[in-house]
C-alpha positions as a Python dict, from the first residue, in 0.01 Angstrom:
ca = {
    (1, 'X'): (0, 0, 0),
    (2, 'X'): (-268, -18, -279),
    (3, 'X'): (-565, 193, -224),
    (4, 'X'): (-888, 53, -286),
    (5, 'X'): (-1163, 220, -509),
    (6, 'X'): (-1471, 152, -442),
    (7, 'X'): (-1689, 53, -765),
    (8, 'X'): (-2025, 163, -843),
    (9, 'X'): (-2279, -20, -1064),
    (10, 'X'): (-2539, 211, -1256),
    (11, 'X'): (-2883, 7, -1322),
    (12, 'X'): (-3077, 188, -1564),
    (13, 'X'): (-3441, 140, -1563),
    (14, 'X'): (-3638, 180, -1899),
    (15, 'X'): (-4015, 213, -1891),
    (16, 'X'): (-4270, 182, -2118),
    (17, 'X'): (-4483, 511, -2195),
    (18, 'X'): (-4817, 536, -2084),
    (19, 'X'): (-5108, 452, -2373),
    (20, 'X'): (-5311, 689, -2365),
    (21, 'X'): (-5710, 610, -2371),
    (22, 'X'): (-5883, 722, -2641),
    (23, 'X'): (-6106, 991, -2707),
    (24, 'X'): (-6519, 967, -2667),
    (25, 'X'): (-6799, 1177, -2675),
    (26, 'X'): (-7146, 1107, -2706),
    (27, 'X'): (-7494, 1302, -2784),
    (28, 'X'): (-7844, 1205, -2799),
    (29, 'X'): (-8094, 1354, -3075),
    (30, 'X'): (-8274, 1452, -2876),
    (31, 'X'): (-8231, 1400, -2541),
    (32, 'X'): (-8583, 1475, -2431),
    (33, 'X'): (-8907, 1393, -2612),
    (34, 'X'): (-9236, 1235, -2585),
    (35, 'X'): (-9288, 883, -2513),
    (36, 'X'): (-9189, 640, -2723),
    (37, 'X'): (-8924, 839, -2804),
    (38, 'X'): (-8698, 736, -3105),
    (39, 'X'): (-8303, 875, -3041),
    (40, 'X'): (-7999, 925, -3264),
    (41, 'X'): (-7703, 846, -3019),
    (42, 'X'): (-7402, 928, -3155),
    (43, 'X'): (-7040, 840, -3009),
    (44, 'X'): (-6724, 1077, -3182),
    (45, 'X'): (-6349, 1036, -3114),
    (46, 'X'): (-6051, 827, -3186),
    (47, 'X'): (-6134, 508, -3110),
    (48, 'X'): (-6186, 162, -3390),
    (49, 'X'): (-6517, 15, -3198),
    (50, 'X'): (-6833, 146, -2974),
    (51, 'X'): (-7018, -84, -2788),
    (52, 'X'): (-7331, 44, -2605),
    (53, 'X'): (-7505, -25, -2282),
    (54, 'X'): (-7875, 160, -2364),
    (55, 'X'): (-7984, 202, -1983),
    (56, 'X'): (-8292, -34, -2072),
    (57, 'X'): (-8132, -386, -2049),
    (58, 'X'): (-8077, -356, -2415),
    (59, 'X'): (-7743, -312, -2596),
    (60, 'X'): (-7564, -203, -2921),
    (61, 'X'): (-7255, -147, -3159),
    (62, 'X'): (-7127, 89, -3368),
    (63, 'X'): (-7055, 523, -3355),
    (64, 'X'): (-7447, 601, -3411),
    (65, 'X'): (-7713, 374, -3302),
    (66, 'X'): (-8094, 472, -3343),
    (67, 'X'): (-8347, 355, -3070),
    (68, 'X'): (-8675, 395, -2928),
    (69, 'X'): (-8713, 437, -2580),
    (70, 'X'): (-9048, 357, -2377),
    (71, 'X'): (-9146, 608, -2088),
    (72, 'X'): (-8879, 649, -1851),
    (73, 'X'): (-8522, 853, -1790),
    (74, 'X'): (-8234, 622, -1904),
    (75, 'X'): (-7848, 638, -1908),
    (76, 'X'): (-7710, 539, -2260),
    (77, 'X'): (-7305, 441, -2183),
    (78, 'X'): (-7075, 391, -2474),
    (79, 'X'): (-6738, 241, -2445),
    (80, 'X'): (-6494, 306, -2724),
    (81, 'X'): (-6208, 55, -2715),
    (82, 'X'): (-5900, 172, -2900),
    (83, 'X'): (-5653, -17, -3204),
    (84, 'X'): (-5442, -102, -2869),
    (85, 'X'): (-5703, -254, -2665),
    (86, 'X'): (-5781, 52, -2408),
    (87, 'X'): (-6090, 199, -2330),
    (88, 'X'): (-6255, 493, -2243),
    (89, 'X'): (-6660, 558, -2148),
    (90, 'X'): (-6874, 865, -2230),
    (91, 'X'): (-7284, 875, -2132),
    (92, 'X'): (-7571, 1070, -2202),
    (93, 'X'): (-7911, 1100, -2029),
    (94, 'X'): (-8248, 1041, -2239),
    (95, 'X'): (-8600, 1158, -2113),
    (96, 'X'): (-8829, 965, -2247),
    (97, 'X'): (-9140, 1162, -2094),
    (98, 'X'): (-9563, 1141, -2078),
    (99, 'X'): (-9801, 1378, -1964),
    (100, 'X'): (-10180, 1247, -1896),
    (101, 'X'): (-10436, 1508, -1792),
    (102, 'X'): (-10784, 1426, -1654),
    (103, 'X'): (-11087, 1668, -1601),
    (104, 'X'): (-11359, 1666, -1427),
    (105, 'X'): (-11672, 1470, -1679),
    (106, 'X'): (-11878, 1821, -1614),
    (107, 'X'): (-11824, 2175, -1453),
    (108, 'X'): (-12031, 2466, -1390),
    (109, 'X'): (-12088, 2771, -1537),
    (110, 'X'): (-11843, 3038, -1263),
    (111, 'X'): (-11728, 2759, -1067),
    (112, 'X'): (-11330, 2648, -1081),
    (113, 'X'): (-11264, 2327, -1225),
    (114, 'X'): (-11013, 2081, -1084),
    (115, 'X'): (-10760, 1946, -1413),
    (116, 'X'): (-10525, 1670, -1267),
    (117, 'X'): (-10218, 1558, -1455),
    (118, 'X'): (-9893, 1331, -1378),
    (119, 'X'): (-9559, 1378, -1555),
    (120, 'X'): (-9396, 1042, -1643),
    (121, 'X'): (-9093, 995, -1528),
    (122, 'X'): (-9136, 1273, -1191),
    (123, 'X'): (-8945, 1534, -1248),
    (124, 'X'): (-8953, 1763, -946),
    (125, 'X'): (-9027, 2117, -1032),
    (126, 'X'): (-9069, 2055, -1405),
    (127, 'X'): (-9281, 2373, -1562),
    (128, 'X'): (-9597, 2215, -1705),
    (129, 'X'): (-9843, 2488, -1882),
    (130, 'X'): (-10230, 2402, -1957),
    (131, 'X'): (-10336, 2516, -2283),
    (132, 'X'): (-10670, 2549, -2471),
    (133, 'X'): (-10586, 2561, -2817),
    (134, 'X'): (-10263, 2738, -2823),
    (135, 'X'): (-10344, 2961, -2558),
    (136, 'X'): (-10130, 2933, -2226),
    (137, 'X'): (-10368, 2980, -1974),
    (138, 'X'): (-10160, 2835, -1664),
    (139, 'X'): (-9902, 2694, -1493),
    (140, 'X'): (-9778, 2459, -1231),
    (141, 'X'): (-9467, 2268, -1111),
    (142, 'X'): (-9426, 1881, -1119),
    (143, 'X'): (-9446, 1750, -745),
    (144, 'X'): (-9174, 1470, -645),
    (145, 'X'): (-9412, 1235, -771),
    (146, 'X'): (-9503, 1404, -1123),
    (147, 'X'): (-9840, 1534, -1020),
    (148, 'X'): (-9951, 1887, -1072),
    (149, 'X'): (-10325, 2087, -1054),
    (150, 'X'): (-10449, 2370, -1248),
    (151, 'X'): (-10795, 2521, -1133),
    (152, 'X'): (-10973, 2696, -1425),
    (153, 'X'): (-11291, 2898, -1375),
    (154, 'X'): (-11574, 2762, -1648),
    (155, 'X'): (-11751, 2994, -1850),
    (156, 'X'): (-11795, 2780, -2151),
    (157, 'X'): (-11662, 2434, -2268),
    (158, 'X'): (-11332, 2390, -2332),
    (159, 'X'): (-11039, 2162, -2458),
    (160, 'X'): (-10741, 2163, -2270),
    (161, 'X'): (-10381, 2000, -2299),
    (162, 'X'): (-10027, 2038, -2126),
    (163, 'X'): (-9733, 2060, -2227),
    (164, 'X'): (-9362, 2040, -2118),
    (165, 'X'): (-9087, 2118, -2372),
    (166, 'X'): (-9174, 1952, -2670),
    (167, 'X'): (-9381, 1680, -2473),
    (168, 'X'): (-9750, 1709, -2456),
    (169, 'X'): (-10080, 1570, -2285),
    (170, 'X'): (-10345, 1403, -2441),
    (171, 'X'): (-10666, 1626, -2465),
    (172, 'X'): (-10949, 1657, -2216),
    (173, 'X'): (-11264, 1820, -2321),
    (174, 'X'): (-11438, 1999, -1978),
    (175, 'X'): (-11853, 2043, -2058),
    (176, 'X'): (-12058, 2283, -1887),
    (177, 'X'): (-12336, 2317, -1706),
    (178, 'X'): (-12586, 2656, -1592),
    (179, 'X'): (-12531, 2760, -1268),
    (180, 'X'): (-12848, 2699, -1105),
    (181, 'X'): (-12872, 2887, -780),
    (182, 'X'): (-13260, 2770, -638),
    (183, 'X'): (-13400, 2896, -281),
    (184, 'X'): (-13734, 2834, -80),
    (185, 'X'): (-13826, 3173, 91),
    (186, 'X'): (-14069, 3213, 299),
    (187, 'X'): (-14156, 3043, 692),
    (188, 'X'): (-14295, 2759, 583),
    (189, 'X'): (-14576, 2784, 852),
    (190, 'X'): (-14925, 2712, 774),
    (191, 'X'): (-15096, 3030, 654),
    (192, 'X'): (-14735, 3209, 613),
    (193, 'X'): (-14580, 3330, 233),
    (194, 'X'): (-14372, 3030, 101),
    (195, 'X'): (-14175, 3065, -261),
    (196, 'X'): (-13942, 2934, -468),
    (197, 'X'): (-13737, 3104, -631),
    (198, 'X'): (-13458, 2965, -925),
    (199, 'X'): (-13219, 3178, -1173),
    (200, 'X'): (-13004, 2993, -1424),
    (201, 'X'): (-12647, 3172, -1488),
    (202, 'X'): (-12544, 3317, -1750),
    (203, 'X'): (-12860, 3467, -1890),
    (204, 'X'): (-13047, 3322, -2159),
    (205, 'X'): (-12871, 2968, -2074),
    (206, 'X'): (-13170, 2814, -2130),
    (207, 'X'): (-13532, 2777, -1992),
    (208, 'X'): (-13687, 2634, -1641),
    (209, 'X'): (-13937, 2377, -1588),
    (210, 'X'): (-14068, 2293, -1289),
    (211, 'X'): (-14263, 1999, -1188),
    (212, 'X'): (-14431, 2004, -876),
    (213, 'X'): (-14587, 1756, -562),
    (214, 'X'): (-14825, 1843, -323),
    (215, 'X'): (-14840, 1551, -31),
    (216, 'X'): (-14765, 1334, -324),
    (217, 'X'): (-14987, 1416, -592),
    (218, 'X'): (-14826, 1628, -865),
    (219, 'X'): (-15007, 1925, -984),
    (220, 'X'): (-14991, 2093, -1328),
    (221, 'X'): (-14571, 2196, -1431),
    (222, 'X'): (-14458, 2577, -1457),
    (223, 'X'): (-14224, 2684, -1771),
    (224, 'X'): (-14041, 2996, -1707),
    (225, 'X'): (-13717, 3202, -1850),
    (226, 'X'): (-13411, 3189, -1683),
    (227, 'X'): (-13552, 3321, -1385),
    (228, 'X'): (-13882, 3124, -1181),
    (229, 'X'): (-14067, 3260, -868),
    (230, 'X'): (-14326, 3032, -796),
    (231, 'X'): (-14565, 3094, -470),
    (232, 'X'): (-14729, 2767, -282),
    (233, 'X'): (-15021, 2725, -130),
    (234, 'X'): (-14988, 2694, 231),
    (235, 'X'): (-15332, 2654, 361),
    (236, 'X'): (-15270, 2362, 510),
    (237, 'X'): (-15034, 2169, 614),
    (238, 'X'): (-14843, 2009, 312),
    (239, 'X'): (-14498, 1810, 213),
    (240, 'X'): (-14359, 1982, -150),
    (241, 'X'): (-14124, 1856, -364),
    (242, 'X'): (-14001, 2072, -673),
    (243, 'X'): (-13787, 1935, -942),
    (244, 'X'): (-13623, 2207, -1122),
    (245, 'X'): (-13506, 2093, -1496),
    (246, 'X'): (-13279, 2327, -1698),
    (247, 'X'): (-13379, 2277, -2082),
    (248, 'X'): (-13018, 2420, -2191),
    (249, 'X'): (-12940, 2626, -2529),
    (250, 'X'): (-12629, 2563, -2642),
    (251, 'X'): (-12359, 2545, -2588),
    (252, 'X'): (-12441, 2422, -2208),
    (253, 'X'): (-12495, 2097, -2094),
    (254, 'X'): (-12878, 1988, -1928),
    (255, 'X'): (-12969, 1965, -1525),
    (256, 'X'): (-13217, 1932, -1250),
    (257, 'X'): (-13215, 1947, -894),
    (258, 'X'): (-13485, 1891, -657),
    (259, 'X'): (-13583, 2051, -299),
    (260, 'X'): (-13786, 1991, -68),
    (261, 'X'): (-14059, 2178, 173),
    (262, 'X'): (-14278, 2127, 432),
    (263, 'X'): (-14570, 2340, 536),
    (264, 'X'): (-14660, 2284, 898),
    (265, 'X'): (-14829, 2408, 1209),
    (266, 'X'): (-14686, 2658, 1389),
    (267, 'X'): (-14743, 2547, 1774),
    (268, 'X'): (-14696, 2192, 1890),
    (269, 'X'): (-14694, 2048, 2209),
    (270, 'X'): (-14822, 1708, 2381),
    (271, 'X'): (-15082, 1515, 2263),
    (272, 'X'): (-15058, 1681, 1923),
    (273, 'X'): (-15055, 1425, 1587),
    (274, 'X'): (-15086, 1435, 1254),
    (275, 'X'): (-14840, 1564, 988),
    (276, 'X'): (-14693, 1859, 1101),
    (277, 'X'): (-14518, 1587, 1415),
    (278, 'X'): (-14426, 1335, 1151),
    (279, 'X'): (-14219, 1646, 982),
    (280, 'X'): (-14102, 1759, 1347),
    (281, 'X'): (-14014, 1363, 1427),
    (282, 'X'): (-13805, 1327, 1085),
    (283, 'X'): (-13620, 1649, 1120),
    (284, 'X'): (-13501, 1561, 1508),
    (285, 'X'): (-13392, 1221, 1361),
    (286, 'X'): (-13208, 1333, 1071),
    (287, 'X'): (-13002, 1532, 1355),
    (288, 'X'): (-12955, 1272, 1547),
    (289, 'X'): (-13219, 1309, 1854),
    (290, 'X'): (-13310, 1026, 2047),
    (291, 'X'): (-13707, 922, 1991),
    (292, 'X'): (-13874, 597, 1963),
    (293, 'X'): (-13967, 672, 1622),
    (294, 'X'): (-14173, 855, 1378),
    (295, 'X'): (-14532, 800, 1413),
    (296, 'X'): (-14683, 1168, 1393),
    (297, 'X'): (-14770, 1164, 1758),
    (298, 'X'): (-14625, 1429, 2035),
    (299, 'X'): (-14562, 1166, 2311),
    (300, 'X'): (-14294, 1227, 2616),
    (301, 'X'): (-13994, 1075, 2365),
    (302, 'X'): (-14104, 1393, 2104),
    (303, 'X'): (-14104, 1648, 2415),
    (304, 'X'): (-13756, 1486, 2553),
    (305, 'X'): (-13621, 1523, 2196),
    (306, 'X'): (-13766, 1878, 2149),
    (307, 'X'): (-13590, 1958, 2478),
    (308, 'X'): (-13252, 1791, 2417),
    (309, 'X'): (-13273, 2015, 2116),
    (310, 'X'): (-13366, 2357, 2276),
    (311, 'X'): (-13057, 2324, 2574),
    (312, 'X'): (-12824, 2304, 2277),
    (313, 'X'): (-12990, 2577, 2121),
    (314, 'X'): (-13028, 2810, 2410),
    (315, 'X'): (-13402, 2848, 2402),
    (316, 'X'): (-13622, 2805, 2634),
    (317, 'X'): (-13658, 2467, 2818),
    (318, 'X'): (-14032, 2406, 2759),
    (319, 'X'): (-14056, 2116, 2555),
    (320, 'X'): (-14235, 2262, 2355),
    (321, 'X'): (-14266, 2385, 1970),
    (322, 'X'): (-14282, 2766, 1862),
    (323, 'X'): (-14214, 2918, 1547),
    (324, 'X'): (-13817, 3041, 1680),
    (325, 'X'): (-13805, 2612, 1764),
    (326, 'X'): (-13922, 2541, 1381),
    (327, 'X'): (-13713, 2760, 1239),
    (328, 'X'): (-13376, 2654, 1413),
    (329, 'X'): (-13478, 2358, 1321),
    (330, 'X'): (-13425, 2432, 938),
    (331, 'X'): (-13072, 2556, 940),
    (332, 'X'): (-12959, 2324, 1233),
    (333, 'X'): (-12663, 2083, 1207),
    (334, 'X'): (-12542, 1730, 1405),
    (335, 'X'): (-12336, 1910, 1696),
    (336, 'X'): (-11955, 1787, 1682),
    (337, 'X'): (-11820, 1592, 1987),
    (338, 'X'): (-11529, 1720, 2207),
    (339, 'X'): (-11346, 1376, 2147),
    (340, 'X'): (-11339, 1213, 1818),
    (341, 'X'): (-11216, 855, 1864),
    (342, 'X'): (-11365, 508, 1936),
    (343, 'X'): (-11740, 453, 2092),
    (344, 'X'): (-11805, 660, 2411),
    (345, 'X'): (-12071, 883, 2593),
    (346, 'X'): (-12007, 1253, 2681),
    (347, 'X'): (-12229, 1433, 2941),
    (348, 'X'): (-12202, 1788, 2917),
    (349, 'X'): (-12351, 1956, 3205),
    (350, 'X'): (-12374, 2340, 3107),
    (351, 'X'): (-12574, 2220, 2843),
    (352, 'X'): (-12773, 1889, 3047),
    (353, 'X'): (-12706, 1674, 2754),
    (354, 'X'): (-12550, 1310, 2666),
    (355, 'X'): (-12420, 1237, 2364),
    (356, 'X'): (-12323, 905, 2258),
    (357, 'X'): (-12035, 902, 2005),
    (358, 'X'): (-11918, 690, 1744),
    (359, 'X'): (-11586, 750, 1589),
    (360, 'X'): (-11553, 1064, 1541),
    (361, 'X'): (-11981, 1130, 1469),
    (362, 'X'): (-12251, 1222, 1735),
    (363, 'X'): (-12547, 914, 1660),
    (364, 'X'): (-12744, 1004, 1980),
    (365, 'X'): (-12858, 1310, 2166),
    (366, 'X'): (-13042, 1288, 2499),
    (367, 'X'): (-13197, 1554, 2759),
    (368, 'X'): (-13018, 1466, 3085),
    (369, 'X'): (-13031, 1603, 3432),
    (370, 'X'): (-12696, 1564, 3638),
    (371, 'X'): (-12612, 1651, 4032),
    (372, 'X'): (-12805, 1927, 4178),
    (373, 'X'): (-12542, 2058, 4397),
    (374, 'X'): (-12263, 2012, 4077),
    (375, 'X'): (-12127, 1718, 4231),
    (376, 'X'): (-12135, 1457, 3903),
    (377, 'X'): (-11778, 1441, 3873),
    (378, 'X'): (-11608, 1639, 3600),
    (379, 'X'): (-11310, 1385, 3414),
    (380, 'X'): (-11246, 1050, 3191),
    (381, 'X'): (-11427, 772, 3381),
    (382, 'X'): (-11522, 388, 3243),
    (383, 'X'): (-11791, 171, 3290),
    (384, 'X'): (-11715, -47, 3516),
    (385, 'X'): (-12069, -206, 3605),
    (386, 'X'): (-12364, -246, 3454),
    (387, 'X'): (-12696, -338, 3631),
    (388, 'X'): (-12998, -408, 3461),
    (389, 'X'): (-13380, -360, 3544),
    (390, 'X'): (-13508, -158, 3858),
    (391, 'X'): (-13260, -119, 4195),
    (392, 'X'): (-13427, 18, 4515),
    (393, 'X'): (-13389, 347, 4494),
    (394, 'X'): (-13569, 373, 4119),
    (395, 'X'): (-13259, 355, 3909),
    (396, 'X'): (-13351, 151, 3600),
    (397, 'X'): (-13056, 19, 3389),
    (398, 'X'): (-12740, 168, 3528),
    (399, 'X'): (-12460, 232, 3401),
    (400, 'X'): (-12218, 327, 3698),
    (401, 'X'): (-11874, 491, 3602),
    (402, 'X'): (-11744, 591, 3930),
    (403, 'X'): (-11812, 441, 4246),
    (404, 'X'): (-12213, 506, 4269),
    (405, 'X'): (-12221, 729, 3999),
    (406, 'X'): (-12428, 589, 3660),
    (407, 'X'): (-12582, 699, 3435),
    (408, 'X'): (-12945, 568, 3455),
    (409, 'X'): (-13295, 601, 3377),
    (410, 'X'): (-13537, 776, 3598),
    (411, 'X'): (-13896, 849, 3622),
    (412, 'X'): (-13831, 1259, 3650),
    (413, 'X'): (-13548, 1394, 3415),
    (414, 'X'): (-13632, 1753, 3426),
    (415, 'X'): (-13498, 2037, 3218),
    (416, 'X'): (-13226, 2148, 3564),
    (417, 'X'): (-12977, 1968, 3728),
    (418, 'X'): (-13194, 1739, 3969),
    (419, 'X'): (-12984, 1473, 4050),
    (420, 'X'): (-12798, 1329, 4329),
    (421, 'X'): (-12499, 1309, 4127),
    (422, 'X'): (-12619, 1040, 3858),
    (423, 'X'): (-12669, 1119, 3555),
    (424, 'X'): (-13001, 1073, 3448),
    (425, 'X'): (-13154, 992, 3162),
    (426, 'X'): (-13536, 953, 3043),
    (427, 'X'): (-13681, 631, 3126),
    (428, 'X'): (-13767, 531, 2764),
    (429, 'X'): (-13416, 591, 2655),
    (430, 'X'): (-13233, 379, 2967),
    (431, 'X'): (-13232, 65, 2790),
    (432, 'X'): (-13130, 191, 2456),
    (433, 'X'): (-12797, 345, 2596),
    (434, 'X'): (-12747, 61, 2855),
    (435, 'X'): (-12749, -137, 2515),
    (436, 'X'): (-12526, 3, 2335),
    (437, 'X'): (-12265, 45, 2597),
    (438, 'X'): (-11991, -190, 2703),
    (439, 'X'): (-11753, -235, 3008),
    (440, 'X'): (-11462, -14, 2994),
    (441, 'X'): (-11606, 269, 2779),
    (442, 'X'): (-11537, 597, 2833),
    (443, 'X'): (-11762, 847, 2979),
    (444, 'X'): (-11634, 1187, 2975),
    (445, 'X'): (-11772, 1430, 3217),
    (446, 'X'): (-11740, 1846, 3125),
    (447, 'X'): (-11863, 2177, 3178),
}
């Protein structure tokens, strides 16, 4: 019996070696520069042929390529292709960069200046430097969008630039001005001291001249060094105005400024007219208390003013001017509301006041007298009728916000809570608020 072999078959398999890509490197001379920027890229290695994709839509052949780049931060690619057809890549980056600086168009003598600048392209936490001349006097990082800030305090003009690496700013050129600190000292009261006083910074900056009106009429000018005290007459009762002009010495830039005074009786009360109640009248206006006008006569719209004026002011309730009253008066500001959006009224009854507010700003003040026994609810209410003329019970123009609560003129407003819950307002002043009110507004009620 024949045994039988089994037979085997050997396949060989032959493959081909791998080609190998070819060698590339690349460089960019230089990399980083100011806009336009001309570049030397250069592609080494082992391959026949470069072909390049220059990151700005534009392209190229050959191992060094020179090209100018506009502002920006591109990607040059090269791709070397080898004698048998393969291909390899390399890339460099290219900052093509700008700095523009602006300054303010005139500081002041002590005072910081503000020197903006933007780095084109951003380059987060780039190191920018200010210089004047080739002095380093600061520096600052790049935000996310290329800004940066330098704040320089201004003793004399200057010329600044900045600079990152090699790339610089254009030049700004910062003037200055004196310091020019000017003051009225003094009451301002008829019969009572009243000066002004000026002194220009740094000494012997330059002269002052100062013209001067009296009521109108201007009198003869004052010249004086860098420092003026000047006394007024105060008589009788006047309105001043003082222009102060700076004739500069070099190497400081010229300027005025003008202020204002107003010499006026000390005691005022009803009945009174003449100047000294237009200047009171003006002054309550320009703060935003409610009268009809200003026609230089104390009437019951002055007093209600004059009171609105002395609740917020805790003094006392009279209605009535003093010297304490004219003085506030001077330094006084618009008082801020407790809510700062959309048109509304807000009573506050600690102080016995309304305020009407619009967006954010206080544009009317009024004396009000709420609920005697504290019952003018406290909350966010809304109009939600409005009645005009005179109901039964002497309400004129109502406003009601809750139930029978309004607020509403009333022939007695006085300087206490009165009320019988209303909140009311003078009679003169009703139909200016009902007015300028709408259904639905807010009224907020608050200690």
């Amino acid at each position: 019996m024949r045994r039988l072999v089994p037979a085997f078959v050997l396949f060989l398999v032959w493959a081909a070696p791998a080609q190998a890509k070819p060698n590339v490197s690349v460089q960019a001379t230089p990399a980083t520069g100011q806009a336009p920027l001309d570049v030397t890229l250069t592609a080494t290695g082992d391959a026949v042929s470069y072909h390049w994709d220059l990151g700005d839509k534009t392209q190229a052949d050959g191992p060094i390529v020179q090209h100018q780049y506009a502002t920006g931060r591109f990607t040059a690619t090269v791709t070397g292709t080898a004698a048998d057809g393969t291909t390899a890549q390399a890339s460099v980056v290219v900052t093509s960069a700008q700095l523009t600086l602006r300054g303010p168009k005139l500081a002041t003598y002590g005072k910081r200046a503000t020197i903006r600048g933007r780095m084109a392209p951003a380059v987060q936490g780039a190191p920018i430097t200010l210089y004047s001349g080739t002095t380093p006097l600061r520096s600052a990082k790049a935000d996310k969008k290329g800004r940066f800030v330098f704040k320089i305090k201004q003793t004399t003009p200057a010329t600044y630039a900045a600079h990152f690496e090699v790339v610089g700013s254009n030049e700004v050129t910062v003037p200055v001005r004196q310091a020019l600190d000017v003051a009225m000292a003094g009451s301002a009261i008829v019969g009572r001291p009243l000066k002004l006083r000026a002194k220009l910074r740094p000494a012997g900056a330059g002269t002052l001249k100062v013209r001067i009106w009296r009521s109108g009429h201007e009198l003869a000018p004052k010249t004086f060094g860098d420092h003026a005290h000047l006394s007024l007459s105060t008589k009788r009762v006047a309105q001043y105005k003082l222009r102060v002009i700076v004739v500069p010495s070099a190497p400081y830039s010229p300027r005025k400024t003008t202020v204002r005074a107003s010499v006026f009786l000390p005691y005022l009360s009803l009945g009174a007219r003449g100047p000294s109640v237009r200047i009171l009248e003006r002054r309550l206006a320009e703060l935003h208390y409610t009268t009809r006008g200003v026609d230089g006569y104390y009437s019951y719209d002055t007093a209600d003013a004059v009171m609105a004026f002395q609740k917020l002011n805790g003094l006392a309730r009279t209605g009535r001017v003093t010297p304490d009253l004219w003085r506030r008066l001077q330094s006084a500001h618009t008082p801020l509301p407790r809510y700062r959006f959309g048109h509304h009224f807000e009573v506050n009854k600690s102080k016995q006041v309304l305020f009407e507010v619009n967006h954010g700003r206080v544009v009317r003040i009024v004396h009000v007298s709420t609920g005697a026994t504290g019952n003018t609810p406290i909350g966010v209410w809304h109009i939600y009728s409005k009645v005009p003329g005179t109901l039964p019970d002497g309400m004129f123009d109502s406003n009601f916000f809750l139930r029978g609560f309004a607020i509403h003129g009333y022939p007695s407003v006085p300087s206490y809570p009165a009320s019988h819950g209303c909140v009311r307002v003078p009679n003169w002043v009703a139909p200016i608020l009902f007015a300028s009110s709408y259904y639905g507004e807010a009224v907020y009620i608050y200690y």
